[in-house]
C-alpha positions as YAML, in Angstrom:
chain: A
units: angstrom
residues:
- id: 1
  name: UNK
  ca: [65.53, -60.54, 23.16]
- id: 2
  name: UNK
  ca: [63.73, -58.67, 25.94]
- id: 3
  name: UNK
  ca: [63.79, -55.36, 23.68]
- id: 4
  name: UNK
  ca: [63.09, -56.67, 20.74]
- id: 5
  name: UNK
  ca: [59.93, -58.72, 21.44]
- id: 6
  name: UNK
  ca: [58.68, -55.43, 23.10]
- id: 7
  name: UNK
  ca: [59.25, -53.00, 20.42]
- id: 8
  name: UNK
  ca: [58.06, -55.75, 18.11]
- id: 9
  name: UNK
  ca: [54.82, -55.54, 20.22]
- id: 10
  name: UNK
  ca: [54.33, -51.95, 19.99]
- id: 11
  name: UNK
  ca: [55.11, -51.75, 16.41]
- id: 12
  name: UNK
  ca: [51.87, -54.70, 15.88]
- id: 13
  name: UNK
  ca: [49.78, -51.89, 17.68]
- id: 14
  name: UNK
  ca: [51.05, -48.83, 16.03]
- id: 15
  name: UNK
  ca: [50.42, -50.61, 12.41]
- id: 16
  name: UNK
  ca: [46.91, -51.84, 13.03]
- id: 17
  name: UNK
  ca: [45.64, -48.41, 14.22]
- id: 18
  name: UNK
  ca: [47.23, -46.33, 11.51]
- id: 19
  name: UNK
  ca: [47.56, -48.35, 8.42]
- id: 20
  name: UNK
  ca: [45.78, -50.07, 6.46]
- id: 21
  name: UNK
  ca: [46.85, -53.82, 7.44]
- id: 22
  name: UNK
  ca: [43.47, -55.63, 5.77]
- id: 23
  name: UNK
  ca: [43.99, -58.25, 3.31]
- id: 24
  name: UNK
  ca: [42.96, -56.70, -0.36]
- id: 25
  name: UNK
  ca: [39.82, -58.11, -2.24]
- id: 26
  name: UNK
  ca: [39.08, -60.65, 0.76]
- id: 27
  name: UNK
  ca: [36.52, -60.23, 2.79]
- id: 28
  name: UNK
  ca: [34.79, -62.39, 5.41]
- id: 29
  name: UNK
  ca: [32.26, -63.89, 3.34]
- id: 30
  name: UNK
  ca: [29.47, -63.24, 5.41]
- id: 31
  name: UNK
  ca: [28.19, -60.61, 2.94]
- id: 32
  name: UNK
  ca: [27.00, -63.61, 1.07]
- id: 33
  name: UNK
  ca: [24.41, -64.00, 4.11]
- id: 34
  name: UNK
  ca: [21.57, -62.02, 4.58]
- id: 35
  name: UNK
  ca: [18.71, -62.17, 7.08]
- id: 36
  name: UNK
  ca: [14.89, -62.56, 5.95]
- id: 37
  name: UNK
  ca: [13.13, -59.80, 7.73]
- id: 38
  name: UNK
  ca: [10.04, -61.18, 9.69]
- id: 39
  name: UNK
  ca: [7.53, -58.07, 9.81]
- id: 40
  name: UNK
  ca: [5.57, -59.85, 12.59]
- id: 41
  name: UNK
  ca: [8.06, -61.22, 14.90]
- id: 42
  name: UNK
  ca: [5.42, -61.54, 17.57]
- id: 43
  name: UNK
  ca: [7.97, -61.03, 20.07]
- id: 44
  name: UNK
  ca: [8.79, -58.23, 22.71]
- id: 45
  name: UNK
  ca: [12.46, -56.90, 22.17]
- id: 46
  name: UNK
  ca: [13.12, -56.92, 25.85]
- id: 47
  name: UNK
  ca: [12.67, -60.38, 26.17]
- id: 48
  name: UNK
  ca: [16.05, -60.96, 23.85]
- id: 49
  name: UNK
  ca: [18.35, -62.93, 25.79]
- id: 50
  name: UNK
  ca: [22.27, -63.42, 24.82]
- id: 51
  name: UNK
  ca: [23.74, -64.97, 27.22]
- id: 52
  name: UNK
  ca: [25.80, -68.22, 27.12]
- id: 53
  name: UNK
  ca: [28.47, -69.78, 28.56]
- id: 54
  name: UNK
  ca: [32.16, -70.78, 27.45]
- id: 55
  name: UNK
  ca: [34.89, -72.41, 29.42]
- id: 56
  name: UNK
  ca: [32.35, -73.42, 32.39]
- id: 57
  name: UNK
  ca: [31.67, -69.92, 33.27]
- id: 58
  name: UNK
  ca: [28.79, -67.71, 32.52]
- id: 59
  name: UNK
  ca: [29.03, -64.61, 29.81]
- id: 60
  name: UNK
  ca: [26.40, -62.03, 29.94]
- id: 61
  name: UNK
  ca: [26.72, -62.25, 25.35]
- id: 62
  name: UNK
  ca: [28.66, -64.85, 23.36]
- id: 63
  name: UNK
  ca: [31.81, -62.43, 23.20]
- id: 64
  name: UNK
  ca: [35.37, -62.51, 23.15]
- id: 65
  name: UNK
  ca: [37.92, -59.79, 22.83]
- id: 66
  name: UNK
  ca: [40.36, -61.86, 21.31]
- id: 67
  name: UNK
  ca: [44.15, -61.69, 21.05]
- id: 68
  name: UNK
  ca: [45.21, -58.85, 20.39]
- id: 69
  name: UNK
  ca: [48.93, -57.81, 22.16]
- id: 70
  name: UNK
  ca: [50.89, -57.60, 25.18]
- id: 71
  name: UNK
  ca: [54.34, -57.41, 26.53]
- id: 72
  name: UNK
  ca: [54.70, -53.61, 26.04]
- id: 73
  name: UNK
  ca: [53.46, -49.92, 27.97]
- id: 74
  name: UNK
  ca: [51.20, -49.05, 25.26]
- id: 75
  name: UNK
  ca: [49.81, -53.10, 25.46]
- id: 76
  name: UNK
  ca: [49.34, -52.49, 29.16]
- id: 77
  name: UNK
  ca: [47.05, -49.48, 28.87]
- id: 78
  name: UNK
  ca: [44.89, -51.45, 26.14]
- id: 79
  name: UNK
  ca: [44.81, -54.67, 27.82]
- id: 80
  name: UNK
  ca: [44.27, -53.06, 31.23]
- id: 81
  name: UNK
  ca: [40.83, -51.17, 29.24]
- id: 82
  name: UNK
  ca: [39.62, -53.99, 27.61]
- id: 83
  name: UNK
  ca: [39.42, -56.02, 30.84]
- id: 84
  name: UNK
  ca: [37.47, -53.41, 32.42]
- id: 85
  name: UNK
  ca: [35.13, -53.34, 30.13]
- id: 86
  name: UNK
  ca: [34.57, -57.22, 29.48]
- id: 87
  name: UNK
  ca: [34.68, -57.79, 33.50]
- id: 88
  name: UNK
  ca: [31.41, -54.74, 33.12]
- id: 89
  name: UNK
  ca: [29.81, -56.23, 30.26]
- id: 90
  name: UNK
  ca: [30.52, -59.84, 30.58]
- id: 91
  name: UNK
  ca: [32.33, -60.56, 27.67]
- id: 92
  name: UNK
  ca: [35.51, -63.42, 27.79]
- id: 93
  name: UNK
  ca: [39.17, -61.87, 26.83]
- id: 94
  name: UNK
  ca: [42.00, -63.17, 25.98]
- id: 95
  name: UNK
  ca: [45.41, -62.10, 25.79]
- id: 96
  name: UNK
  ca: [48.07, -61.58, 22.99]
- id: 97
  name: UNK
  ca: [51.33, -64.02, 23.00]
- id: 98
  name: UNK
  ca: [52.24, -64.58, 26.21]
- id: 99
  name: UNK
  ca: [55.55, -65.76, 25.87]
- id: 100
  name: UNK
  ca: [56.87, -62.03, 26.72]
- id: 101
  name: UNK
  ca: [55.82, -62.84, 29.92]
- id: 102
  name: UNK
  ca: [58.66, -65.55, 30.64]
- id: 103
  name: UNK
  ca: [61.46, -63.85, 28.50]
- id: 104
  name: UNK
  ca: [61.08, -60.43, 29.50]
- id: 105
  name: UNK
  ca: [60.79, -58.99, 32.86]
- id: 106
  name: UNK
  ca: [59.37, -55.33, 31.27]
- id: 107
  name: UNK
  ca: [55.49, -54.29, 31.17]
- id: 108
  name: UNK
  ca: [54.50, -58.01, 32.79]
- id: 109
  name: UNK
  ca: [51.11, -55.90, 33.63]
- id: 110
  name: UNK
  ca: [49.93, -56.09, 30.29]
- id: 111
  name: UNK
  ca: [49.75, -59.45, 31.20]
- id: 112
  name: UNK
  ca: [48.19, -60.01, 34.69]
- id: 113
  name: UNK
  ca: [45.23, -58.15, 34.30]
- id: 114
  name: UNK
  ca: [42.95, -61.04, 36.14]
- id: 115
  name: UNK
  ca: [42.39, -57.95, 38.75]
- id: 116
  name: UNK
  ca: [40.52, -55.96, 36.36]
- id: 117
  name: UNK
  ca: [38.32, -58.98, 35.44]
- id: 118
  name: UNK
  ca: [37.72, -61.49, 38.23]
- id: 119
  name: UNK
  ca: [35.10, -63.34, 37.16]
- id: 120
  name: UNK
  ca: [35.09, -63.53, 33.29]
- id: 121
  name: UNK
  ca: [36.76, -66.04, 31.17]
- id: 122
  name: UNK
  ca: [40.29, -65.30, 30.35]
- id: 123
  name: UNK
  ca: [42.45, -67.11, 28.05]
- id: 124
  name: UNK
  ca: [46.28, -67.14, 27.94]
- id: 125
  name: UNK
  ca: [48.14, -67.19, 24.26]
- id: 126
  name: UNK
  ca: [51.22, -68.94, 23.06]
- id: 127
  name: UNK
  ca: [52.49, -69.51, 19.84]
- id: 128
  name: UNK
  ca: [52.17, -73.37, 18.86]
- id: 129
  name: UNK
  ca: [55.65, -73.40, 17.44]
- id: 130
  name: UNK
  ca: [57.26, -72.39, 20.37]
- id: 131
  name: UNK
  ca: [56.99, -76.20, 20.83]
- id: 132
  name: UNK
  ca: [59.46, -76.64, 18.63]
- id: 133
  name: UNK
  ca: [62.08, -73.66, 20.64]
- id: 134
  name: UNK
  ca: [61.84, -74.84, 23.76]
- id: 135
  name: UNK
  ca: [58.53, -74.48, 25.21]
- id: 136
  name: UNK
  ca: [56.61, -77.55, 26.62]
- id: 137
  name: UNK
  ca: [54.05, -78.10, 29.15]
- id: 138
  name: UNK
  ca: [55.84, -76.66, 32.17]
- id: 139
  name: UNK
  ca: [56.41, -73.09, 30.47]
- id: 140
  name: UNK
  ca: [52.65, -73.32, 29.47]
- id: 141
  name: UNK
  ca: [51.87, -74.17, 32.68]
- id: 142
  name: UNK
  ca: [53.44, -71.47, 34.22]
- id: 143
  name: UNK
  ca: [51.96, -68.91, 31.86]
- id: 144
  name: UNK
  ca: [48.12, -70.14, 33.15]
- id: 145
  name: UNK
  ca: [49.62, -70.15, 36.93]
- id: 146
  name: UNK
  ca: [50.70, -66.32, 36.45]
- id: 147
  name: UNK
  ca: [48.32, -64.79, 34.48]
- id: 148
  name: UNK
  ca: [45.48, -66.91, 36.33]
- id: 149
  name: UNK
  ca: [43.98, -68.02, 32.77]
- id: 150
  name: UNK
  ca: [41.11, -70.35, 32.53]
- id: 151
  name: UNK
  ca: [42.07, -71.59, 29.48]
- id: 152
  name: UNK
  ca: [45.20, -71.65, 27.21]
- id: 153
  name: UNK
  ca: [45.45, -71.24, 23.79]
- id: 154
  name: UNK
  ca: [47.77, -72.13, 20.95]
- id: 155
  name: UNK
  ca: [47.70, -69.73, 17.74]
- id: 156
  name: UNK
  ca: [49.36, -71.10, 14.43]
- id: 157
  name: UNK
  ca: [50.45, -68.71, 12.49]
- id: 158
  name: UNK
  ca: [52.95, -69.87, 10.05]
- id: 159
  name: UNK
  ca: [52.60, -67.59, 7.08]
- id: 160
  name: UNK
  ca: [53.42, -64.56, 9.55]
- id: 161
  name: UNK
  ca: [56.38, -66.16, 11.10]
- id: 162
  name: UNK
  ca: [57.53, -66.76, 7.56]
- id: 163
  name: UNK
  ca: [57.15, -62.60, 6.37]
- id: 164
  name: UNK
  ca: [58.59, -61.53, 10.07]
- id: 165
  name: UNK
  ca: [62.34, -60.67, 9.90]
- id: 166
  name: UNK
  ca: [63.44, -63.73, 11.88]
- id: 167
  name: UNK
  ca: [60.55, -65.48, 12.25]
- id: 168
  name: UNK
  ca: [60.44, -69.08, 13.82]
- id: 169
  name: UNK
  ca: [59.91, -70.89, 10.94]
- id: 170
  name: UNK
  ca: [60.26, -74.66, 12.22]
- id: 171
  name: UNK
  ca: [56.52, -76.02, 12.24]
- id: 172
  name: UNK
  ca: [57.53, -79.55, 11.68]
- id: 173
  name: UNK
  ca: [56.31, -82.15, 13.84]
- id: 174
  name: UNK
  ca: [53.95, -80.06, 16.28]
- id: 175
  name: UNK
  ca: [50.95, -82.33, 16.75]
- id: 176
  name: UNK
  ca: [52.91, -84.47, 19.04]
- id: 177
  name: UNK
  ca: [53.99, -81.39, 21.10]
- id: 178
  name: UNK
  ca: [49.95, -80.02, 21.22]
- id: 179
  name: UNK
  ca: [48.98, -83.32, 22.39]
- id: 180
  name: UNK
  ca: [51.44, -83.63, 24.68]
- id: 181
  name: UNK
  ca: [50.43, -80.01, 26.10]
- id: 182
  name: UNK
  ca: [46.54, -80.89, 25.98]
- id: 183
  name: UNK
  ca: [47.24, -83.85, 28.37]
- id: 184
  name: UNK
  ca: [49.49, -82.38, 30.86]
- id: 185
  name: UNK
  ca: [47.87, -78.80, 31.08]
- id: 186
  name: UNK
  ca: [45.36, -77.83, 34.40]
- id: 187
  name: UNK
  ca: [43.06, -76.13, 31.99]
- id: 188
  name: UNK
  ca: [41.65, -77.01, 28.57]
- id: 189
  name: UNK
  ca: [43.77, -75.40, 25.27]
- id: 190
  name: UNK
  ca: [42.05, -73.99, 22.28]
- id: 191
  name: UNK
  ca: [43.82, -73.89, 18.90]
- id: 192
  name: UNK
  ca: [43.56, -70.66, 16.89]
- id: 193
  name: UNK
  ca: [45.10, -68.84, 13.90]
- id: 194
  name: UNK
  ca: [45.82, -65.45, 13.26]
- id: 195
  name: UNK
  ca: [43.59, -64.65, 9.86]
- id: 196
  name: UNK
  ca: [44.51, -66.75, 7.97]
- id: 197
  name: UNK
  ca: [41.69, -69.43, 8.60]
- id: 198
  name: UNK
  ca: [41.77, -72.79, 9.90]
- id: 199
  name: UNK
  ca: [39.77, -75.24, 8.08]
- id: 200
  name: UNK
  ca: [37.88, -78.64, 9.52]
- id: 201
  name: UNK
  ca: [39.99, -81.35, 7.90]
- id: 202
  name: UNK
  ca: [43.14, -78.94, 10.36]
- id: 203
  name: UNK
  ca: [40.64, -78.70, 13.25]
- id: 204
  name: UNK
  ca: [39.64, -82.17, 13.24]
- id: 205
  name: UNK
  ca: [43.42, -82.73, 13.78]
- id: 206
  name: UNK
  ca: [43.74, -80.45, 16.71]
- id: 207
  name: UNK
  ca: [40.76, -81.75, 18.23]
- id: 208
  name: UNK
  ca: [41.62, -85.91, 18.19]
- id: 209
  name: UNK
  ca: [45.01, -84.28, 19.94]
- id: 210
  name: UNK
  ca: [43.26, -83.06, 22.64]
- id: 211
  name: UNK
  ca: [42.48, -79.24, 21.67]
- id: 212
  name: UNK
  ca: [39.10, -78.12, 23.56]
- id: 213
  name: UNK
  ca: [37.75, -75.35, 21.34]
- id: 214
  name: UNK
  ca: [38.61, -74.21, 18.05]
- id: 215
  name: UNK
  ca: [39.14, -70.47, 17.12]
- id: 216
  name: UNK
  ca: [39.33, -70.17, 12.98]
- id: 217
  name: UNK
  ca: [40.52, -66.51, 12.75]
- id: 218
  name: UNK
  ca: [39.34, -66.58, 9.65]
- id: 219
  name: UNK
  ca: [40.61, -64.16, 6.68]
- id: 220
  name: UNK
  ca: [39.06, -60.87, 6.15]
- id: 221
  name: UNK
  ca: [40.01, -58.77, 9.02]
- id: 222
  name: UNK
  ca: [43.68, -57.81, 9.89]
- id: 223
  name: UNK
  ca: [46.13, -59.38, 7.50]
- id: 224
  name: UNK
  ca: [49.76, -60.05, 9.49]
- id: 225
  name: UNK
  ca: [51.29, -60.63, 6.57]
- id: 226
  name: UNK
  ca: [50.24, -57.27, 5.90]
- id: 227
  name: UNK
  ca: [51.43, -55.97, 9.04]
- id: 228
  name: UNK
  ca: [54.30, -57.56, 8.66]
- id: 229
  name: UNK
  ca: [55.37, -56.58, 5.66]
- id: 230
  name: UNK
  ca: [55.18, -52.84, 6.70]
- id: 231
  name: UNK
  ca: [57.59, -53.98, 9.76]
- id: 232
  name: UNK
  ca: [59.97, -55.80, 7.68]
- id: 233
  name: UNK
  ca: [63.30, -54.13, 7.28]
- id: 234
  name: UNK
  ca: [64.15, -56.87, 4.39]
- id: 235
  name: UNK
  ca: [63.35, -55.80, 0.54]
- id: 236
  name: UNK
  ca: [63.11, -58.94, -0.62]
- id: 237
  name: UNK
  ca: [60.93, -60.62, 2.27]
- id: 238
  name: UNK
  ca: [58.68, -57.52, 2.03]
- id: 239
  name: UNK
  ca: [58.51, -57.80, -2.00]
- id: 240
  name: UNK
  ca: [57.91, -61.33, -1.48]
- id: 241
  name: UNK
  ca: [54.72, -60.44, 1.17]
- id: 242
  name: UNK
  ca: [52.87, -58.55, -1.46]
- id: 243
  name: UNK
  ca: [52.00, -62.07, -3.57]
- id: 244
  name: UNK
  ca: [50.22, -63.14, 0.08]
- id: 245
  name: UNK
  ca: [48.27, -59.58, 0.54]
- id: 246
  name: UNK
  ca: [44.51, -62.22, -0.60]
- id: 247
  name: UNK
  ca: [45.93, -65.10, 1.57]
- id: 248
  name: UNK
  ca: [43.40, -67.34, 3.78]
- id: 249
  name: UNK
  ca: [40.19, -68.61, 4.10]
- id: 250
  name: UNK
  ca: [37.35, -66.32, 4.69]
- id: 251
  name: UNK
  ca: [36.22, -66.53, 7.97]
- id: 252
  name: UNK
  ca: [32.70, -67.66, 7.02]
- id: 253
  name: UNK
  ca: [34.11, -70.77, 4.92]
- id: 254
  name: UNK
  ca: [36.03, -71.82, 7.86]
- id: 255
  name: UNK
  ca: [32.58, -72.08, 10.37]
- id: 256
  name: UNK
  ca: [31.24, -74.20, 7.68]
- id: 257
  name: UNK
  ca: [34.34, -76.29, 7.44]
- id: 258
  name: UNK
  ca: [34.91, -76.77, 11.10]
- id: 259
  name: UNK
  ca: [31.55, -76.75, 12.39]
- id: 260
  name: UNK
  ca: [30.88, -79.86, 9.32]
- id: 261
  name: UNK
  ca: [33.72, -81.81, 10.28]
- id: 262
  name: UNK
  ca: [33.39, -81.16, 14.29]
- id: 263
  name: UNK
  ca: [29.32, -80.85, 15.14]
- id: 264
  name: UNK
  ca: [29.77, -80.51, 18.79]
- id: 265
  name: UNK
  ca: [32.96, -78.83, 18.83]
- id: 266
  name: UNK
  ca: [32.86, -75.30, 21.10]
- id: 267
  name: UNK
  ca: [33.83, -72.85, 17.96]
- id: 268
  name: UNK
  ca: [35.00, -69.05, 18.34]
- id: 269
  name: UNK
  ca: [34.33, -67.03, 14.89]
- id: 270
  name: UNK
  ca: [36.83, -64.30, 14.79]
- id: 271
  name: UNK
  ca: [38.93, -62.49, 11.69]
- id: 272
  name: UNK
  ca: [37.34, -59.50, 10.50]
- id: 273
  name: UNK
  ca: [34.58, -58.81, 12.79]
- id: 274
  name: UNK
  ca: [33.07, -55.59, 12.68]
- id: 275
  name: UNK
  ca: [29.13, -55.82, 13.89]
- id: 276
  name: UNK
  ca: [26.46, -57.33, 16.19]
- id: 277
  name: UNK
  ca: [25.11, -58.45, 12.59]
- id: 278
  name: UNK
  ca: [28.01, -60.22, 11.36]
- id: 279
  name: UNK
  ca: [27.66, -61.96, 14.78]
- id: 280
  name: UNK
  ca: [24.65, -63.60, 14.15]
- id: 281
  name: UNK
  ca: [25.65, -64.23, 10.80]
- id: 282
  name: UNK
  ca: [28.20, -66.55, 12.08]
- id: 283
  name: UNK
  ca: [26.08, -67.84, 14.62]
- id: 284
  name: UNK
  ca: [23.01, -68.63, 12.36]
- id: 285
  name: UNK
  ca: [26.32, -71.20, 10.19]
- id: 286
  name: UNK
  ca: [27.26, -72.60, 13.55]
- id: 287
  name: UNK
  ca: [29.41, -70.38, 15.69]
- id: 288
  name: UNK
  ca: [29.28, -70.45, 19.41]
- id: 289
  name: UNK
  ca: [31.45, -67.79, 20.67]
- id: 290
  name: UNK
  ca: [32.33, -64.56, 18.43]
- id: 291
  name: UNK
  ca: [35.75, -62.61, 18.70]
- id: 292
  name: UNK
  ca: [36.14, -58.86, 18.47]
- id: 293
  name: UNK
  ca: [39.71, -57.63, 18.25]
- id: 294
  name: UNK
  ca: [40.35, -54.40, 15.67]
- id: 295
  name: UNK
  ca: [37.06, -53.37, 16.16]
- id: 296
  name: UNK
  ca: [37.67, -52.73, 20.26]
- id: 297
  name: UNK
  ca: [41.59, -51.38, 19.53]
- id: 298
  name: UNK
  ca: [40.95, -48.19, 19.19]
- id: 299
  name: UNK
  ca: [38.11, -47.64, 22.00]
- id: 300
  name: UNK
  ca: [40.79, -49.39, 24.16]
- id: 301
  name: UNK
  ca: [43.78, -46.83, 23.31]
- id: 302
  name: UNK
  ca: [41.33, -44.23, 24.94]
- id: 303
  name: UNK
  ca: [39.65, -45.69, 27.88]
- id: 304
  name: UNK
  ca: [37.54, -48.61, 29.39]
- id: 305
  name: UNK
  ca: [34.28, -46.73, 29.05]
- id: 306
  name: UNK
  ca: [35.09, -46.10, 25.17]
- id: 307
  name: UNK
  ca: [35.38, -49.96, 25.00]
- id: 308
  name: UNK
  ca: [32.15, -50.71, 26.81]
- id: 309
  name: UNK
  ca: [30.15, -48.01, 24.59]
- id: 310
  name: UNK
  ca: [31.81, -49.75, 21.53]
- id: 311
  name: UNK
  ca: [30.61, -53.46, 23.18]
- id: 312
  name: UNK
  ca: [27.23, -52.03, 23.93]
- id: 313
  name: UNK
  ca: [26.74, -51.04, 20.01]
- id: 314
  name: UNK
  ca: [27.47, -54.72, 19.21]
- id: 315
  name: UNK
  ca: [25.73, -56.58, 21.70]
- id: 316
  name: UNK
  ca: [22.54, -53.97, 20.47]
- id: 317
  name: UNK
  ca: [23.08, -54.57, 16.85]
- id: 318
  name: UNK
  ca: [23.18, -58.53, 17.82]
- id: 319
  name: UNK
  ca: [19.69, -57.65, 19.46]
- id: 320
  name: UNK
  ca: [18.00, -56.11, 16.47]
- id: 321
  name: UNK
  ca: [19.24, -59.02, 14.19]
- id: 322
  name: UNK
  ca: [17.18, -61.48, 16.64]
- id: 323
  name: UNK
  ca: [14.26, -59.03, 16.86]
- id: 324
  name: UNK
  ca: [14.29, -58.53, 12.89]
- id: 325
  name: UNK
  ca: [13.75, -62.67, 12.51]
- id: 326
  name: UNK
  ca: [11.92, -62.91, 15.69]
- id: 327
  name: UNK
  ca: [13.76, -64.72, 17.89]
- id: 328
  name: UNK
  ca: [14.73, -64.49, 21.34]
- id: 329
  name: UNK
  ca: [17.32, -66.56, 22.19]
- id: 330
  name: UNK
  ca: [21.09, -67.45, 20.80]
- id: 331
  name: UNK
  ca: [19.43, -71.24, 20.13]
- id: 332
  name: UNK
  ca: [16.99, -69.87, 18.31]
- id: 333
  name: UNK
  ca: [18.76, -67.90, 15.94]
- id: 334
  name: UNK
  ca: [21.32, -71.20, 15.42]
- id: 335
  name: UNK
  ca: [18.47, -72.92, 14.36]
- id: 336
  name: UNK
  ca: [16.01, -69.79, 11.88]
- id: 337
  name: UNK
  ca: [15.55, -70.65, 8.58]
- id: 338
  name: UNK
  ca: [15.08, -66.71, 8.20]
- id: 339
  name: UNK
  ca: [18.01, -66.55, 6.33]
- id: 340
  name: UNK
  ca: [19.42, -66.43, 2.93]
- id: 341
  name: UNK
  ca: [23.23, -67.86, 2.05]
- id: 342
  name: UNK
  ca: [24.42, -66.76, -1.42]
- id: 343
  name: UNK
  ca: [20.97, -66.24, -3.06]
- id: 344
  name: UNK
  ca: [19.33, -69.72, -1.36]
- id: 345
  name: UNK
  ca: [16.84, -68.88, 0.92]
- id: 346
  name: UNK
  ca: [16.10, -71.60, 3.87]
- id: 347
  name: UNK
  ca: [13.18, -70.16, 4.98]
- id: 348
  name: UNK
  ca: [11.49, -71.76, 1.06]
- id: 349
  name: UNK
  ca: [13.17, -74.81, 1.46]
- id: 350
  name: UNK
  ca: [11.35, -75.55, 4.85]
...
């Protein structure tokens, strides 16, 4: 078990940098947004502010590196980097599965990296059907107690499971379990997907069981069934994956779904994030918190100063959205009319 979940790990990382592991012909949907350009903002740029806060604690920009890996040497180096750099620029982080962490006694520092970022919010991962193999609230529990997480949170992702050679494939019955784990946990859990999109009729389920914050991991970024497809030593199972290569909901469809369903719900945009401007896309359709994760990978192979440079572009590009539509704060830009969604501007229906 111990080897395989580790290889398994490094293989996810190997994959993402190298190959191409996007879905094909789906995008985010944010392309059908577009800002109105005020030429007379009547603002100064320096007076932008991002910051915000998310799981009671302040972040310097309304950032998360989200899940990306752990539970192998090569995950240690990157998750070691990207705390670093979100501890230096204030960004939250969160880790990939954590489950290594209790199965396998190799590379546990990929995990415990709340050394290398004290005072930011950091988020502990388990898979939601792990409910179902013997997980329950006192595993969870002792994944927050080791890795020191603020928050846990639960990541569906049964379409992968199914294209993974010997993937846990029994979702039945979970809601129960969540709930179960909501009301027993020390810190509040967060429900996310892997890219394949979670939509508001799902999240309003998650949230009347007690989930705090919703992450859609939207479609239009990193594609596992892609990834694991190219892993899968099984010619049928990877024929099989190809028919799934335009699965999910684009990310933007799921902010709209979610953030309709659940107005006051915390909600974390991530799947296929690339810019500061496809931030405050998802922000201007009701986003609180956005997720980087593909987009950092590479910076984080290298160093912790290539990942801060690479969070510096964003949070800059984020700033000359605001400063295009002349606003200066992250309320402000929820609430512009400067903007245009498929053709239909706001700004002419005010």
């Amino acid at each position: 078990m111990e080897e395989g979940i580790n290889r398994r790990k490094t293989e996810h990382i190997q994959l993402c940098l190298t190959e191409n592991v996007e879905g094909v012909n789906k995008s985010t949907g944010l392309e059908g947004i577009s800002f109105i350009h005020n030429a007379l903002p009547e603002i100064h740029f320096d007076d932008i502010q991002i910051n915000t806060t998310f799981l009671n604690k302040s972040l310097q920009a309304p950032f998360l590196v989200s899940s990306m890996t752990g539970g192998s040497e090569l995950a240690a180096k990157i998750n070691q980097n990207l705390a670093l750099a979100a501890e230096e620029k204030g960004w939250a982080v969160a880790l990939g599965s954590t489950r290594a962490l209790l199965e396998s006694d190799a590379h546990q520092a990929s995990f415990l990296i709340r050394q290398q970022a004290p005072t930011v919010p950091l988020i502990a991962n388990l898979g939601a059907v792990q409910l179902n193999y013997g997980y329950g609230a006192e595993e969870a529990q002792r994944i927050v107690d080791r890795t020191e997480a603020d928050s846990l949170v639960l990541h569906f992702n049964s379409l992968q499971e199914a294209v993974q050679d010997g993937g846990d494939l029994n979702f039945a019955d979970l809601l129960p379990k969540v709930e179960e784990i909501c009301s027993k946990l020390t810190v509040p859990v967060g429900a996310k997907e892997v890219g394949f999109g979670i939509d508001g009729f799902v999240a309003e389920q998650l949230y009347n069981a007690g989930i705090a914050y919703i992450d859609v991991a939207g479609a239009g970024g990193t594609s596992w069934s892609q990834v694991e497809k190219l892993r899968s030593q099984d010619p049928l199972r990877k024929a099989a994956a190809e028919a799934f290569n335009n699965w999910g909901l684009p990310t933007k469809d799921c902010i709209v779904s979610v953030r309709n369903k659940l107005p006051k719900v915390p909600l974390v945009a991530s799947g296929g994030m690339k810019t500061g401007v496809d931030a405050a896309k998802a922000i201007t359709i009701g986003a609180d918190v956005i997720g980087f994760a593909r987009q950092l990978l590479q910076a984080a192979t290298e160093s912790a100063e290539a990942v801060i440079t690479t969070m510096a572009q964003i949070e800059l590009e984020l700033k000359m959205a605001m400063f295009g539509i002349g606003v200066t704060s992250l309320e402000a830009l929820q609430q512009t009319r400067r903007v245009s969604i498929m053709g239909n501007s706001l700004l002419e229906e005010s």
